[in-house]
FIVO-712295 format. One record per residue: residue number from 1; residue in one letter; y, z, x of N, C-alpha, C in turn. Coordinates in steps of 0.05 Angstrom, whole numbers. Layout:
fiza,kero,nY,nZ,nX,caY,caZ,caX,cY,cZ,cX
NUM,A,Y,Z,X,Y,Z,X,Y,Z,X
...
***
This chain:
fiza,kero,nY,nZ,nX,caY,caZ,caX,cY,cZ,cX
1,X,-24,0,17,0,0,0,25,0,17
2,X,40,-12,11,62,-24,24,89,-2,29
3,X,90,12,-1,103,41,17,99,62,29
4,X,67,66,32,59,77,52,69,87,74
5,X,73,54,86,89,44,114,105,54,131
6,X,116,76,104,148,84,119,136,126,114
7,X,135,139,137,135,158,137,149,176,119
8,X,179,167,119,197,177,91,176,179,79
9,X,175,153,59,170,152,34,147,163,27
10,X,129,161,51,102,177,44,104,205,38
11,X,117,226,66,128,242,59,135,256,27
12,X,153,238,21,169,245,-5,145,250,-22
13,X,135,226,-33,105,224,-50,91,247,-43
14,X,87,263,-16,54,283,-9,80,300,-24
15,X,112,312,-24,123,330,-29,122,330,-60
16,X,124,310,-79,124,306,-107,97,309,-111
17,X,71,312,-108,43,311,-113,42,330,-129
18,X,42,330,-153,32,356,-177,62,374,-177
19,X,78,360,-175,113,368,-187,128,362,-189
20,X,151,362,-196,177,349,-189,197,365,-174
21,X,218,351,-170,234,363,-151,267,359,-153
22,X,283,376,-147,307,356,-144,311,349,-117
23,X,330,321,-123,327,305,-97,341,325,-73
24,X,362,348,-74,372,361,-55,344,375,-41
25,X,329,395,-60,312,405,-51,288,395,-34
26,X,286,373,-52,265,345,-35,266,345,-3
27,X,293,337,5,312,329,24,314,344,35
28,X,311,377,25,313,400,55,290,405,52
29,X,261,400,41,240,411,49,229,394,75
30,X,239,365,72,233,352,95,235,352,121
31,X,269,354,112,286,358,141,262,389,150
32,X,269,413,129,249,439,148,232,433,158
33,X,214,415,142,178,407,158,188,395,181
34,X,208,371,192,211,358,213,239,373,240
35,X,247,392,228,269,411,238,286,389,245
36,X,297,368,229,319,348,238,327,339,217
37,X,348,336,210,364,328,185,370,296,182
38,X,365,291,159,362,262,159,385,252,143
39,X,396,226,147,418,215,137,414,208,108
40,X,429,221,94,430,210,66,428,183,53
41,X,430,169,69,435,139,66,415,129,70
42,X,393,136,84,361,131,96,346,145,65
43,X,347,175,68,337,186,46,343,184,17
44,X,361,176,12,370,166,-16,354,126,-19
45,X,357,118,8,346,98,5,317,94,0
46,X,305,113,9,278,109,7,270,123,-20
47,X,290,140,-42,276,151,-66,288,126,-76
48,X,303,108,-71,308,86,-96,287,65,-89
49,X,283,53,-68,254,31,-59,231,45,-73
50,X,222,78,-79,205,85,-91,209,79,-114
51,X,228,85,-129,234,86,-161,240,55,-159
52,X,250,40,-148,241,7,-160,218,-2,-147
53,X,198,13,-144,176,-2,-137,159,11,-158
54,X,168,32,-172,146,37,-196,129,62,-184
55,X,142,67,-158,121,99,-144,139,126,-159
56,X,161,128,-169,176,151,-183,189,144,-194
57,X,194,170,-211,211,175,-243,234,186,-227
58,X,257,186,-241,279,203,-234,298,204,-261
59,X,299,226,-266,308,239,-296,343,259,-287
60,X,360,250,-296,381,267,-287,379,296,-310
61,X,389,312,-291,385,338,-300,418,350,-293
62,X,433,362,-317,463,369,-308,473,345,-285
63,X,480,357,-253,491,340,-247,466,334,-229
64,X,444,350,-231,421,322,-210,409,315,-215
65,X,398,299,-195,368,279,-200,346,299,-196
66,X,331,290,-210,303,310,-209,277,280,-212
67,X,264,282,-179,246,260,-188,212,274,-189
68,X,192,258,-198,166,261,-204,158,242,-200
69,X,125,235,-194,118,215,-181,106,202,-206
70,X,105,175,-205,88,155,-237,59,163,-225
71,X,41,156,-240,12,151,-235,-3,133,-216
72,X,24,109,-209,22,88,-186,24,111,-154
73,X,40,129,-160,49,151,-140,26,162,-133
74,X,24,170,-155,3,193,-143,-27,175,-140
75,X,-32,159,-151,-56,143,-143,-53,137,-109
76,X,-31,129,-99,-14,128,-69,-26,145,-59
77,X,-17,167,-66,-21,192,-52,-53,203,-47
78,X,-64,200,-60,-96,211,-66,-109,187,-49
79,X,-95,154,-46,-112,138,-36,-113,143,-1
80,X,-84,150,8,-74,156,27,-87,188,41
81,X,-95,207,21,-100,225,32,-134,231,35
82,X,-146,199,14,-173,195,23,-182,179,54
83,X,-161,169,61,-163,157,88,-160,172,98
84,X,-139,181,108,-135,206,121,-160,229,125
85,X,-174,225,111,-200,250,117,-226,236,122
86,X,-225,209,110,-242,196,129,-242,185,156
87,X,-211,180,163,-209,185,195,-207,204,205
88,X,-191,231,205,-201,250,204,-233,254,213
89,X,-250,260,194,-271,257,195,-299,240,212
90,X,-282,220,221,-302,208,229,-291,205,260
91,X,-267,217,261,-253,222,295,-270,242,306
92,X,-272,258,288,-296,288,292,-322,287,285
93,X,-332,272,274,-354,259,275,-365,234,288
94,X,-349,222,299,-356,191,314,-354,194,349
95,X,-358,224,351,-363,225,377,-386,228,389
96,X,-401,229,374,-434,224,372,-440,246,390
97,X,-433,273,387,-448,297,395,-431,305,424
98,X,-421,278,426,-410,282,467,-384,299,467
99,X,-389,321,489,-358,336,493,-337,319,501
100,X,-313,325,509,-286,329,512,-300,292,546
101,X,-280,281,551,-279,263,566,-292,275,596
102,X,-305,268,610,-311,284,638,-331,307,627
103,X,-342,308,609,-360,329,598,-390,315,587
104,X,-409,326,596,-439,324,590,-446,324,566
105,X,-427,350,550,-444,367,525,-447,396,532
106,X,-443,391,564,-463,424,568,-432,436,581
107,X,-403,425,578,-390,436,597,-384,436,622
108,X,-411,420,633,-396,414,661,-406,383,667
109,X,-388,370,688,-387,350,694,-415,327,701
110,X,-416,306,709,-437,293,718,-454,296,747
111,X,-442,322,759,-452,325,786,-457,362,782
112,X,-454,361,758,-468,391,754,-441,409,759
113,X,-422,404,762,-396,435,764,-386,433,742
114,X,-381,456,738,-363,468,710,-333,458,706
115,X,-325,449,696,-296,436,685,-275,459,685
116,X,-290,483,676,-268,498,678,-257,506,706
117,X,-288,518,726,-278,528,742,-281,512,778
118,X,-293,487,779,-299,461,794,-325,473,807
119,X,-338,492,796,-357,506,820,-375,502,797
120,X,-409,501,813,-442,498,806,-440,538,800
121,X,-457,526,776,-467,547,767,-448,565,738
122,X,-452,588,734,-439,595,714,-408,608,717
123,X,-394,609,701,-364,614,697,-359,639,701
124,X,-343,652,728,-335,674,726,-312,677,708
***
Protein backbone atom coordinates (compact mmCIF):
# COMPACT_ATOMS: atom_id res chain seq x y z
CA UNK A 1 0.00 0.00 0.00
CA UNK A 2 1.21 3.11 -1.18
CA UNK A 3 0.85 5.16 2.04
CA UNK A 4 2.59 2.95 3.83
CA UNK A 5 5.69 4.43 2.18
CA UNK A 6 5.97 7.39 4.20
CA UNK A 7 6.84 6.74 7.92
CA UNK A 8 4.57 9.85 8.83
CA UNK A 9 1.71 8.48 7.59
CA UNK A 10 2.18 5.09 8.85
CA UNK A 11 2.96 6.40 12.10
CA UNK A 12 -0.27 8.46 12.24
CA UNK A 13 -2.52 5.23 11.21
CA UNK A 14 -0.47 2.71 14.17
CA UNK A 15 -1.43 6.15 16.48
CA UNK A 16 -5.33 6.18 15.32
CA UNK A 17 -5.64 2.13 15.56
CA UNK A 18 -8.87 1.62 17.78
CA UNK A 19 -9.37 5.63 18.38
CA UNK A 20 -9.46 8.84 17.45
CA UNK A 21 -7.53 11.72 18.13
CA UNK A 22 -7.21 15.37 17.80
CA UNK A 23 -4.85 16.36 15.24
CA UNK A 24 -2.75 18.59 18.07
CA UNK A 25 -2.54 15.58 20.23
CA UNK A 26 -1.73 13.26 17.23
CA UNK A 27 1.22 15.61 16.43
CA UNK A 28 2.75 15.63 19.99
CA UNK A 29 2.45 11.98 20.57
CA UNK A 30 4.75 11.67 17.62
CA UNK A 31 7.04 14.28 17.89
CA UNK A 32 7.40 12.47 21.95
CA UNK A 33 7.90 8.92 20.35
CA UNK A 34 10.66 10.57 17.90
CA UNK A 35 11.92 13.46 20.54
CA UNK A 36 11.91 15.95 17.38
CA UNK A 37 9.23 18.22 16.39
CA UNK A 38 7.96 18.11 13.12
CA UNK A 39 6.87 20.92 10.75
CA UNK A 40 3.29 21.48 10.51
CA UNK A 41 3.30 21.74 6.93
CA UNK A 42 4.81 18.04 6.54
CA UNK A 43 2.31 16.83 9.30
CA UNK A 44 -0.82 18.52 8.28
CA UNK A 45 0.26 17.30 4.88
CA UNK A 46 0.37 13.91 5.47
CA UNK A 47 -3.30 13.78 7.53
CA UNK A 48 -4.79 15.42 4.28
CA UNK A 49 -2.96 12.70 1.56
CA UNK A 50 -4.57 10.26 4.26
CA UNK A 51 -8.05 11.70 4.32
CA UNK A 52 -8.02 12.05 0.33
CA UNK A 53 -6.87 8.79 -0.11
CA UNK A 54 -9.79 7.32 1.84
CA UNK A 55 -7.18 6.07 4.96
CA UNK A 56 -9.16 8.79 7.53
CA UNK A 57 -12.17 10.55 8.75
CA UNK A 58 -11.70 13.94 10.16
CA UNK A 59 -14.81 15.41 11.94
CA UNK A 60 -14.37 19.04 13.33
CA UNK A 61 -15.02 19.26 16.92
CA UNK A 62 -15.38 23.14 18.46
CA UNK A 63 -12.34 24.56 17.02
CA UNK A 64 -10.52 21.06 16.10
CA UNK A 65 -10.02 18.38 13.95
CA UNK A 66 -10.45 15.14 15.49
CA UNK A 67 -9.40 12.29 12.99
CA UNK A 68 -10.21 8.32 13.06
CA UNK A 69 -9.04 5.91 10.77
CA UNK A 70 -11.83 4.42 7.74
CA UNK A 71 -11.76 0.61 7.57
CA UNK A 72 -9.29 1.08 4.42
CA UNK A 73 -6.98 2.43 7.57
CA UNK A 74 -7.17 0.17 9.66
CA UNK A 75 -7.15 -2.80 7.14
CA UNK A 76 -3.47 -0.72 6.42
CA UNK A 77 -2.59 -1.05 9.59
CA UNK A 78 -3.31 -4.78 10.55
CA UNK A 79 -1.78 -5.62 6.92
CA UNK A 80 1.36 -3.70 7.80
CA UNK A 81 1.61 -5.02 11.23
CA UNK A 82 1.15 -8.63 9.75
CA UNK A 83 4.40 -8.16 7.85
CA UNK A 84 6.05 -6.76 10.29
CA UNK A 85 5.83 -9.98 12.48
CA UNK A 86 6.45 -12.11 9.79
CA UNK A 87 9.73 -10.46 9.23
CA UNK A 88 10.20 -10.05 12.52
CA UNK A 89 9.73 -13.56 12.87
CA UNK A 90 11.46 -15.11 10.41
CA UNK A 91 14.74 -12.66 11.11
CA UNK A 92 14.60 -14.82 14.39
CA UNK A 93 13.75 -17.72 12.94
CA UNK A 94 15.69 -17.80 9.53
CA UNK A 95 18.87 -18.15 11.24
CA UNK A 96 18.62 -21.71 11.19
CA UNK A 97 19.73 -22.39 14.84
CA UNK A 98 23.33 -20.50 14.09
CA UNK A 99 24.63 -17.89 16.79
CA UNK A 100 25.59 -14.30 16.44
CA UNK A 101 28.31 -13.94 13.14
CA UNK A 102 31.89 -15.57 14.20
CA UNK A 103 29.88 -18.00 16.47
CA UNK A 104 29.48 -21.97 16.22
CA UNK A 105 26.23 -22.22 18.34
CA UNK A 106 28.41 -23.15 21.22
CA UNK A 107 29.83 -19.52 21.80
CA UNK A 108 33.06 -19.82 20.69
CA UNK A 109 34.72 -19.34 17.49
CA UNK A 110 35.91 -21.83 14.64
CA UNK A 111 39.32 -22.61 16.26
CA UNK A 112 37.68 -23.41 19.56
CA UNK A 113 38.21 -19.79 21.75
CA UNK A 114 35.49 -18.15 23.38
CA UNK A 115 34.26 -14.78 21.81
CA UNK A 116 33.92 -13.41 24.92
CA UNK A 117 37.12 -13.90 26.40
CA UNK A 118 39.68 -14.93 23.07
CA UNK A 119 40.99 -17.87 25.32
CA UNK A 120 40.29 -22.11 24.91
CA UNK A 121 38.34 -23.36 27.33
CA UNK A 122 35.68 -21.97 29.74
CA UNK A 123 34.86 -18.22 30.70
CA UNK A 124 36.28 -16.74 33.68
Amino acid sequence: MEWLTSGLRRDVCVLLYGEQRRAQRLKSAIEARYDRRIEPERFYGALDALESKGFLDKRVEGLEDVYALTDAGRRGVEAHAEWLCERVGAGADGRGGEGEAGENGTGENEAGKSERTGEGGTES
